[in-house]
Structures are given as structure tokens and as C-alpha cells.
Phi, psi and omega in degrees: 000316174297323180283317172334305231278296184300345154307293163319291146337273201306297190281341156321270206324323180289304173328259188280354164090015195286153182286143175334275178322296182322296167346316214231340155288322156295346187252353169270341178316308186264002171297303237262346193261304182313303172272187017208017186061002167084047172313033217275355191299332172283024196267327213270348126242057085345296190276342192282341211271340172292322185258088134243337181304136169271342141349271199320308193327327203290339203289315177285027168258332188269346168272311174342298214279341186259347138333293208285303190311310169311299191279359233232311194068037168292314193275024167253358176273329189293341168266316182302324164301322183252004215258348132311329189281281176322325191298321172296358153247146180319127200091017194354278191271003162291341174312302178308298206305333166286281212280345163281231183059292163334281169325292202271343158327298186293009162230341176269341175056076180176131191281305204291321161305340185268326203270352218239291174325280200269029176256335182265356170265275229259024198286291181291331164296305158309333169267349165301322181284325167105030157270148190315158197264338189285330164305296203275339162335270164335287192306294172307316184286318175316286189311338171301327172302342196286329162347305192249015146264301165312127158305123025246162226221118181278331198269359186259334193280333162289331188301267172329319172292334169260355169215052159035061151223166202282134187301287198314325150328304189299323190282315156320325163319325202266335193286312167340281205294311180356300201284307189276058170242315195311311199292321192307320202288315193311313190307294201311332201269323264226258173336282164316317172301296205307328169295304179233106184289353218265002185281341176235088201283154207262140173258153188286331173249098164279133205292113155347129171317304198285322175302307188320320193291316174268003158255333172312322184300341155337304192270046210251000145300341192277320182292356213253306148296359167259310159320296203305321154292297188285321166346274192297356151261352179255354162272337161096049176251017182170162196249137190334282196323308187324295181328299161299287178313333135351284199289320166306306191283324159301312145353284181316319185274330189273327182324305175316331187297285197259035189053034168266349194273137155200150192308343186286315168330305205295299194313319196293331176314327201250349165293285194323303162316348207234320195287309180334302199254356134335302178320311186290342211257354172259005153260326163321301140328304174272347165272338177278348162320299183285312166288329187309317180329301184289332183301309216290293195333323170083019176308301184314291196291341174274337141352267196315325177283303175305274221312331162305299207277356190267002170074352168298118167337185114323305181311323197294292189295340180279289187327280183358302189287313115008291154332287194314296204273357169307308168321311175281006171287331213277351215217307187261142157292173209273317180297339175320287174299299164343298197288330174283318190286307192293324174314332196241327186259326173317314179270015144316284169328287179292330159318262226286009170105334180272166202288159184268349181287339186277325176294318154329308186261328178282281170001290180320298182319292184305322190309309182359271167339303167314327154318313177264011170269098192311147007285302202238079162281126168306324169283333172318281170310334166293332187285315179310325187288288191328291178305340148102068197009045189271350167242145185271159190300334187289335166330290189284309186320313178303324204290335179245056164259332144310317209272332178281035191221319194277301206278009153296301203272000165264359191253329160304327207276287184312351199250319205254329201218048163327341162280353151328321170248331184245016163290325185305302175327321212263326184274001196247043145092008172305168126245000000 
């Protein structure tokens, strides 16, 4: 009846365009009136105690900082900088289009924003150069997923805040499958050029080893900004908000470093921030709604019993559980489905044994998936905006059906070597 019931919710909300939060918060709403009599009293710390977390702050700290970066023009010196170096492998500057990606990933914690960002450098110039479109399609919306994996990761920071697990564990978690999803997308780019060289045309004049390397040594405020958030959390000199206020002020100095900074920056920086995180923060409202609703029902644990008495592996239901959110990729955004999702499936999960921290980095991968996944994969539409709709969506879907293909098979890989994702944690002392 509950799952009908929420069924029903999504598709009105798809159907008729009503906002997410609102939705899904009536309806943990008509949970709570209907069984409980209209219990509404456990709502009011519930909700205070999520945005009352000093957790929770990074998250509008981290939209800032990947604000300032974009209007800032930082990440276009960060492609500009390493985009010699890249050039010298096959696929050359789709090559680049992963490793800015990469970059800006580790400082902005946000898919949409990376795919947005290092897709308005370089979209319309690679195809002036005369590379295939669907190849450079494919690179920006892929690469862009690496956003909410590489640390630091807004979506890791909702996760760990709302079911008390530790963010810096997650965010360390994330750097390994991070690096190896970026190097997978690279071999594959790697391989199709050296097959079809005519998808990355050759230039004529190529830059030296040693010049590439020392216009790469350019970007070297940014590493400087990468340390300064991920550093300081894995040395244990600050806590993710730190980190995050960390990173905004560097953000800040350096812009000032290369003369962008002015108050019209900051301000348009802190509207785009207020608008960004409102959004998030009425589905945020309304999954906390929902989950309490759902906590009263006593739904989860009797989950957790079927799912015992039905004689199914662990292994079987963590698949399962996979499928389940490919689907729900097909309909929902990633913070969305996260938010909808976790009152039923995290204590399933951690019921059967597995680590939450490992769940967490696998999770993240699928929301991944959901991304390139028609109708409303998101990066799908960004890349379309960026092109200024000169392409259809089956377009952009077909150009990322390789890179959705690699990232199943890193979500297998991580499913079969959980260490992979927890070795880091463990050596910088998580448990």
C-alpha cells in the first residue's frame, strides 16, 4: 500500500511538473494523519536537527565554491593548463575533457556543475577543430558524473549526514573508484582514437614534452585548492565544513591572485548559491518528512525480515538494489532518488552486513549512472543546453552508452573488491 501509495506521488509530480519536495512531503504528511492520527509532532526536530547540523553547512559552502569557480574563469585556466600534456594522447583533447573534469571535480562536489562548466570551454572549440560530435558529447556528460564521486561530493555529504556516517571517511572513499572511473574513460578514448583516429583530428603543430609539462605546472594554484579541502581532511586538520569554508576562501584569494575578483563576482556567486540550495533543501524537507513517516510504519524492518526469510544472498539483493535505482535513474535526479530512497533502503543494507561507507561509493556510482540515463538523466540535458539544442537527446544518450557501460562494470568491480573504495579510509585511520 506504501510503495502504491508513493508510486502514485511520482507519477502525478512527473505527470503534472508539481515540485519533488512538496510531493513526497504530502504524502509522508497523509502517512502520518491517516496511521498515527496526525502525529505531526515528531516533524519539528526532525527537520530542525537536519538543517541545524553544522554537517549539513558544506553543503551551501560547496555550491559557492563551485559557483566562484565557473563565473571566476578559474576552470578555464585549469583546461588550459593541462590541455598540452593531454594533447599528446590519443584522443587528445577529449582526453583533456576527462582530466579537467577530474580537476574540477576534486573542488566543486557537483555533476551538473562539472559537465556545465568544463563543456561551455570546450564544446564549441573542439568541434571548430573538427572532432567527432558525439565523442565530444559522450566525454563532457560522462566526465561530468565524476563530480559527485571524486571528493568533495555534495551527495556524499547528504548521505553521511543523514545516516550518521562519517563524510570524511566517504569522501576519501571516493578518491580511488574516482581516479580509476577517470583512467577507465581515458583507456576507452585511448583505444577508439588509435581505431578511429578521424574522431580526434591531428594538429599540426605539437607542443614539446617538456613545454607541455611546464604549461601543466600552471595549474598549480589548483592543487594547491585540492590539497587545501581534501589535504585537510585526510590529515585530519579540519572537518568536511571546515574544509569546505577552506576552500571558498581559497577560491577567493586566488581569483583575487589572477584579478577576477569583484563584488559583482561574489554577489552573482551567492544568488546562484541561495537559488541552487533552496531547491535542494525543499526535497530535502520533504524526504525528511517522509522518512520519519515511514521510520513510525515500521516499514524498513519488516524489509529487512522479508528479505531475511526469502532465502536471497546478500549478494543477490545488493544486485537487486542496483537494477532498482538504474530504473529509478530513468525518472529522477540523483539527489532526489538518494533522498527518497535511503529511509527503505540503507537499513536493508547495513541489516545484510554491508560496510556503510562502501555503500555509500557504490551508491554514489549508480546515482552516476542515473545521470546519463534518458528521459531525465541530467547531464543528458546539460550537454543539450551547452549545445544550444543543436542535438537530441537519443543523441547525447547514444554518445554515453560506452561510458555507461564502464561505469557498471566499475560498480561490479567495487561490489566483488570493496577494498577498493575502503582501503584509503582505513589507512588514514577511519574505522
Amino acid at each position: 500500500m506504501l510503495a502504491l501509495g508513493l508510486t502514485s506521488i511520482v507519477a502525478a509530480t512527473i505527470l503534472t511538473g508539481s515540485m519533488l519536495g512538496i510531493a513526497i512531503a504530502a504524502f509522508g504528511l497523509v502517512i502520518l494523519y491517516f496511521q498515527f492520527g496526525g502525529n505531526f509532532s515528531v516533524l519539528g526536530n526532525a527537520l530542525w536537527n537536519t538543517f541545524n547540523s553544522f554537517t549539513f553547512t558544506a553543503i551551501p559552502a560547496f555550491i559557492l565554491l563551485g559557483e566562484l569557480l565557473g563565473k571566476s574563469g578559474l576552470a578555464d585556466r585549469i583546461y588550459t593548463a593541462i590541455s598540452p600534456f593531454f594533447e599528446r594522447l590519443p584522443g587528445r583533447l577529449l582526453q583533456t575533457n576527462i582530466g579537467a573534469c577530474t580537476a574540477f571535480a576534486a573542488i566543486s562536489g557537483s555533476s551538473t556543475a562539472t559537465s556545465a562548466v568544463i563543456g561551455s570551454i570546450a564544446y564549441d572549440e573542439l568541434l571548430k577543430r573538427g572532432y567527432d560530435r558525439g565523442a565530444v558529447l559522450g566525454t563532457i556528460a560522462a566526465g561530468g558524473t565524476l563530480g559527485i564521486l571524486i571528493p568533495p561530493s555534495i551527495a556524499f555529504i547528504i548521505y553521511g549526514s543523514w545516516q550518521n556516517v562519517s563524510i570524511g571517511a566517504l569522501f576519501i572513499a571516493g578518491i580511488i573508484p574516482g581516479l580509476l572511473l577517470a583512467l577507465f574513460f581515458m583507456i576507452y578514448i585511448g583505444i577508439r582514437a588509435t581505431l578511429d583516429p578521424s574522431i580526434a583530428p591531428s594538429t599540426s603543430v605539437q607542443m614539446s614534452l617538456a613545454r607541455a609539462l611546464v604549461r601543466s605546472a600552471e595549474a598549480w594554484p589548483f592543487a594547491i585548492l585540492i590539497f587545501a579541502i581534501l589535504g585537510s581532511i585526510f590529515f585530519g586538520f579540519a572537518t568536511p565544513t571546515e574544509s569546505a569554508a577552506l576552500g571558498v576562501l581559497t577560491t577567493l584569494i586566488l581569483a583575487a591572485f589572477y584579478r577576477r575578483l569583484s563584488w559583482d563576482l561574489v554577489w552573482q556567486s551567492l544568488v546562484a548559491t541561495v537559488r541552487t540550495f533552496s531547491s535542494l533543501s525543499l526535497v530535502i524537507a520533504g524526504a525528511v518528512v517522509l522518512s520519519q513517516a515511514v521510520a513510525l510504519t515500521g516499514l524498513p524492518k519488516e524489509l529487512i525480515r522479508i528479505v531475511g526469510e526469502s532465502g536471497l544472498s546478500a549478494t543477490a539483493v545488493i544486485l537487486a538494489i542496483y537494477v532498482m535505482y538504474m530504473i529509478l535513474g530513468c525518472f529522477f535526479g540523483p539527489i532526489e532518488m538518494l533522498l527518497i530512497t535511503l529511509p527503505f533502503v540503507f537499513p536493508l543494507v547495513t541489516g545484510l552486513g554491508y560496510d556503510p561507507v562502501w555503500f555509500g561509493v557504490v551508491l554514489v556510482i549508480v546515482i552516476e549512472i542515473g545521470l546519463l540515463t534518458p528521459p531525465v538523466g541530467i547531464n543528458l540535458f546539460v550537454v543539450m543546453a551547452i549545445s544550444r539544442n543543436q542535438v537530441s537527446l537519443g543523441e547525447v544518450a547514444m554518445a554515453c552508452v560506452p561510458f555507461w557501460m564502464i561505469m557498471v562494470g566499475m560498480l561490479l568491480l567495487l561490489t566483488l573488491l570493496p577494498q577498493v573504495a575502503l582501503f584509503l579510509p582505513q589507512l588514514a585511520g577511519f574505522s
